[in-house]
C-alpha positions as semicolon CSV with decimal commas, in nm:
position;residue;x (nm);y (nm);z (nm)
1;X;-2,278;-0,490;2,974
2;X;-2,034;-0,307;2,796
3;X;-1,976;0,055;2,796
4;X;-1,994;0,249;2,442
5;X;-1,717;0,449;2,247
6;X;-1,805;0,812;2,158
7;X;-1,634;1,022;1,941
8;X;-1,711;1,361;1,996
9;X;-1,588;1,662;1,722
10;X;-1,452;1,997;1,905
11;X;-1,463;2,269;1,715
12;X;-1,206;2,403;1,468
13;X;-1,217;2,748;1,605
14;X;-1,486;2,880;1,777
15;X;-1,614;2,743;2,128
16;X;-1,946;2,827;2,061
17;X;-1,954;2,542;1,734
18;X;-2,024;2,277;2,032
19;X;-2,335;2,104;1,993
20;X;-2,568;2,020;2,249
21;X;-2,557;1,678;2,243
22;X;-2,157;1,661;2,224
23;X;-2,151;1,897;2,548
24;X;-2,388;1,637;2,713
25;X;-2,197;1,327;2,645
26;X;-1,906;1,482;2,758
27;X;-2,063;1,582;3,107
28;X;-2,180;1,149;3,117
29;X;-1,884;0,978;2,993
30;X;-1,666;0,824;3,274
31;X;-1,376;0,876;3,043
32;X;-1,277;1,129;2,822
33;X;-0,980;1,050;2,571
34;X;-0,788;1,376;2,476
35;X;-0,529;1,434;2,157
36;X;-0,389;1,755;2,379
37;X;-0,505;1,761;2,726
38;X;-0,384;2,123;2,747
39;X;-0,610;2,273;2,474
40;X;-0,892;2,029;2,571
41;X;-0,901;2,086;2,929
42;X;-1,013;2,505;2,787
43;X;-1,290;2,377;2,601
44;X;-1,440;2,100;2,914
45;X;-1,385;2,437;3,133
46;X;-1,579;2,644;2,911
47;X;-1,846;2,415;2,904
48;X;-1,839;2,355;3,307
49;X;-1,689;1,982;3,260
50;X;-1,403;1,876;3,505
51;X;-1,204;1,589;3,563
52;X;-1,190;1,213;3,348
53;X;-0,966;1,343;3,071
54;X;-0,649;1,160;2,965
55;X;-0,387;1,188;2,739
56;X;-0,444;0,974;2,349
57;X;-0,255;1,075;2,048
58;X;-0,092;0,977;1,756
59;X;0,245;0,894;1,975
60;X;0,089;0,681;2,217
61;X;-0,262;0,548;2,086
62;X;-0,064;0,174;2,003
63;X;-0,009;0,140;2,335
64;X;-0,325;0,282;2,479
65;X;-0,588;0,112;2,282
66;X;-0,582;-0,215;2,443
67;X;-0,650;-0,075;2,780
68;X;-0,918;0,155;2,661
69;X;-1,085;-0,118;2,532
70;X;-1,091;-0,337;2,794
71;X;-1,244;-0,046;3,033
72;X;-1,486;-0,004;2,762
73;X;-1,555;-0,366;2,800
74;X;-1,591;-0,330;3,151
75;X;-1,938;-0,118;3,130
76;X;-1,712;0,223;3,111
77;X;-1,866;0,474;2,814
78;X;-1,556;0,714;2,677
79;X;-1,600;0,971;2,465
80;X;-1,279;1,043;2,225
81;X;-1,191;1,428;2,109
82;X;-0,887;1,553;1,894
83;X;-0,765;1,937;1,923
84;X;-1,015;2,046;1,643
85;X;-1,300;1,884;1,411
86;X;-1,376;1,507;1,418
87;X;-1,166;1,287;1,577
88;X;-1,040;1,001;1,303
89;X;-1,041;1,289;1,019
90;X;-0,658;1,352;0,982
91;X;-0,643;1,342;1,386
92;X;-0,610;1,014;1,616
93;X;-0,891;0,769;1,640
94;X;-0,917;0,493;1,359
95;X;-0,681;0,261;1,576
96;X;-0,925;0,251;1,899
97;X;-1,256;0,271;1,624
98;X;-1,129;-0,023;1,460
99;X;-0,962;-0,193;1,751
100;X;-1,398;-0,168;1,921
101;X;-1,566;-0,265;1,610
102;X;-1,354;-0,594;1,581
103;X;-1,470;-0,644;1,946
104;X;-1,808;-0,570;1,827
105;X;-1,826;-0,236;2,106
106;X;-2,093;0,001;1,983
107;X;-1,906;0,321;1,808
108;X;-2,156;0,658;1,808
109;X;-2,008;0,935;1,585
110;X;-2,141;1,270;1,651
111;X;-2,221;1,516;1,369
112;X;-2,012;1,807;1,451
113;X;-1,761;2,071;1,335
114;X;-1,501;1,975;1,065
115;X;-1,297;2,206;0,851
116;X;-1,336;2,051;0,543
117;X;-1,716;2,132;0,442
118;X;-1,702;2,456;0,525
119;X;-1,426;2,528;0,321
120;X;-1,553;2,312;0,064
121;X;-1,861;2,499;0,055
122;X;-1,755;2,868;0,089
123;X;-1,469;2,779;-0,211
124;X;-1,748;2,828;-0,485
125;X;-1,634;2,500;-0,623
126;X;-1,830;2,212;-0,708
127;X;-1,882;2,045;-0,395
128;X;-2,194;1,768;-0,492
129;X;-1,858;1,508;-0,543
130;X;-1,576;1,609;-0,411
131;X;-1,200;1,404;-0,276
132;X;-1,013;1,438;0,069
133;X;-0,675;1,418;0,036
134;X;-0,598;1,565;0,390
135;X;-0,230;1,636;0,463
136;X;-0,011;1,472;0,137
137;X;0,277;1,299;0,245
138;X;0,591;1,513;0,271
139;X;0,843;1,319;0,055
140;X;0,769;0,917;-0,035
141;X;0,500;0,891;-0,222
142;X;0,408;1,234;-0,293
143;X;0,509;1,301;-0,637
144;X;0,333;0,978;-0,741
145;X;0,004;1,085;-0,553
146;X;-0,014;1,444;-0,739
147;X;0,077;1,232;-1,074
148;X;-0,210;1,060;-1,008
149;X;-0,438;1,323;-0,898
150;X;-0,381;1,543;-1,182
151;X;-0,634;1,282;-1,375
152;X;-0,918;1,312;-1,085
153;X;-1,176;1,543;-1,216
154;X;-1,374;1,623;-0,873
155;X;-1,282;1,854;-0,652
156;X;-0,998;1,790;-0,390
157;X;-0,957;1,923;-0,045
158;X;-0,661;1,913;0,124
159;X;-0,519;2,036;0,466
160;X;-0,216;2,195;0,519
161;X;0,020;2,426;0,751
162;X;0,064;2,766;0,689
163;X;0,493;2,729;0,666
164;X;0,445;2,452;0,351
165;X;0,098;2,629;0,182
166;X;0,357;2,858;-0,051
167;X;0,545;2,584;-0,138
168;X;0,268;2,307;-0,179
169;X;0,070;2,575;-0,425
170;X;0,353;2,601;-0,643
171;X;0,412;2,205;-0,654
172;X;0,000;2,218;-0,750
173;X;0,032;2,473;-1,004
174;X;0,327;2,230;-1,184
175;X;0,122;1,933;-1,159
176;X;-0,211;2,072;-1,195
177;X;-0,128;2,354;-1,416
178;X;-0,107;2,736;-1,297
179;X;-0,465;2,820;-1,431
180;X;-0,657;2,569;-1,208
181;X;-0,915;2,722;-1,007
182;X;-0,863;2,717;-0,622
183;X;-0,953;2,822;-0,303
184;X;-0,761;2,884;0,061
185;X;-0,958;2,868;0,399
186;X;-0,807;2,989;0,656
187;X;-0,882;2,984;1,024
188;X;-1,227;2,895;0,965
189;X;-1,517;2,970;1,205
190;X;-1,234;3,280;1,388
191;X;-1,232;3,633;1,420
192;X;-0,995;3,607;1,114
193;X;-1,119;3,396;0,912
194;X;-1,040;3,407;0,524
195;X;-1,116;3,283;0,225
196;X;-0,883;3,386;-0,060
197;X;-0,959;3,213;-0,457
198;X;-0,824;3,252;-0,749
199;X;-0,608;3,033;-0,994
200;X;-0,314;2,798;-0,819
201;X;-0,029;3,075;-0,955
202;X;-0,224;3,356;-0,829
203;X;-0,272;3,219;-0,485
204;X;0,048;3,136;-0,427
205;X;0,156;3,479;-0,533
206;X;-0,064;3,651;-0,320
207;X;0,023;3,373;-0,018
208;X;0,413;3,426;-0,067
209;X;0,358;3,780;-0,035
210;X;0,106;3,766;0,307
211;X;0,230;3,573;0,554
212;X;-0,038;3,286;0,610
213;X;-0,098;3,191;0,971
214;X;-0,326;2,941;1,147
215;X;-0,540;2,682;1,001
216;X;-0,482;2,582;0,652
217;X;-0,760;2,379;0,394
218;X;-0,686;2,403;0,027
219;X;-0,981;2,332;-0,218
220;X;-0,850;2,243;-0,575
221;X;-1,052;2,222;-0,855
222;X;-1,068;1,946;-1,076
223;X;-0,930;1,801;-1,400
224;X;-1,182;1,925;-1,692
225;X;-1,362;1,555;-1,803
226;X;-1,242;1,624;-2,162
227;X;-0,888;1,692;-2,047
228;X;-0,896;1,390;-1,858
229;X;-0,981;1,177;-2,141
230;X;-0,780;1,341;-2,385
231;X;-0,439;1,278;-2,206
232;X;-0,575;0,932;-2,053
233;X;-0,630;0,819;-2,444
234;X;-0,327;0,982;-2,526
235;X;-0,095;0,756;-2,269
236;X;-0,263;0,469;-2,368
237;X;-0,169;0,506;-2,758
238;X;0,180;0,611;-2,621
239;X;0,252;0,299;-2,457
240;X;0,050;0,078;-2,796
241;X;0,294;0,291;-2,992
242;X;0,608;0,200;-2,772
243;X;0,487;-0,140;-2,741
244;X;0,492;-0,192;-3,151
């Protein structure tokens, strides 16, 4: 019989944001699949968990998935964790997830940490419908994206590092507008965690004059529905107009 593919979130910050269950498939698994062995290997040891960890990330996953799947295939169960949150989320993993459901493996998700609903949540934004963006592309593609976004009216969350946030707030505030409402997490579920909201141009300000550091998740609010229809109308007589 085949073995089964786990993926397993870590927590974003925290050790103690383990759950019960991940802790315990862990301690089974005859394999555990590691973005950074390094940082990994501090949460198995705070949890008492030694040995079956090996090195898969985003620089190596192509080669590693076929071999992972055939020892899954082979009756071995591996559990698959990133540095933080939920593996697949902005983190290696949709390779080997897709690579086992063609094969028709059995895939078991875990509920676990993730720093996007907690920011989500603590932004005092609408979060019933909401968009993940996670990290925007740095150069092709991007201006086209934001274009685009600038129409979506729910809320977007996006992650970032703390050396672009400055920047990427001010390229929100032109393409968004300075007055849209928004929220920073940062290092969420830490000693120092912080939540700072506001408008995009205030945010920024208060950003480019405090040094962020650690984790970054931007929550933007988004495009009033009116405001979206207005300027959607509004390109389509353009182009009837240009077209005459």
């Amino acid at each position: 019989m085949p073995g089964i593919l786990y993926i397993v979130p870590t927590p974003v910050g925290n050790l103690e944001d383990m759950t019960f269950r991940a802790v315990t498939v862990l301690k089974e698994a005859d394999l555990i699949l590691a973005e950074d062995t390094r940082s990994s290997g501090v949460l198995l040891k705070h949890y008492g968990i030694r040995g079956k960890l090996q090195s898969h990330h985003k620089y190596n996953e192509h080669h590693t998935v076929g071999l992972v799947k055939e020892k899954i295939l082979s009756g071995m169960n591996v559990a698959l964790i990133s540095d933080a949150g939920t593996p697949g989320v902005s983190d290696p993993g949709f390779l080997l997830v897709r690579e086992c459901a063609a094969e028709g493996i059995e895939v078991r998700t875990l509920p676990g940490a993730t720093a996007c609903i907690p920011a989500i949540v603590s932004s005092g934004l609408p979060c019933n419908r909401f968009c993940f963006e996670g990290f925007l592309p740095q150069k092709k593609g991007r201006q086209t994206l934001l274009g685009e976004l600038s129409y979506e009216t729910r809320t977007m969350v996006f992650y970032e590092s703390p050396r672009r946030l400055v920047k990427t707030l001010e390229q929100f505030a032109l393409c968004f507008g300075p007055e849209r409402e928004c929220s920073v997490a940062r290092e969420i579920s830490k000693v120092y965690e912080e939540h700072r909201r506001g408008t995009l141009a205030e945010v920024a300000r208060w950003f480019g004059e405090h040094e962020p550091k650690g984790e970054i998740v931007i929550v933007v609010a988004g495009a009033p529905a009116k405001k979206h229809k207005d300027e959607k109308r509004d390109g389509r007589e353009g182009q009837s107009e240009s077209g005459a």
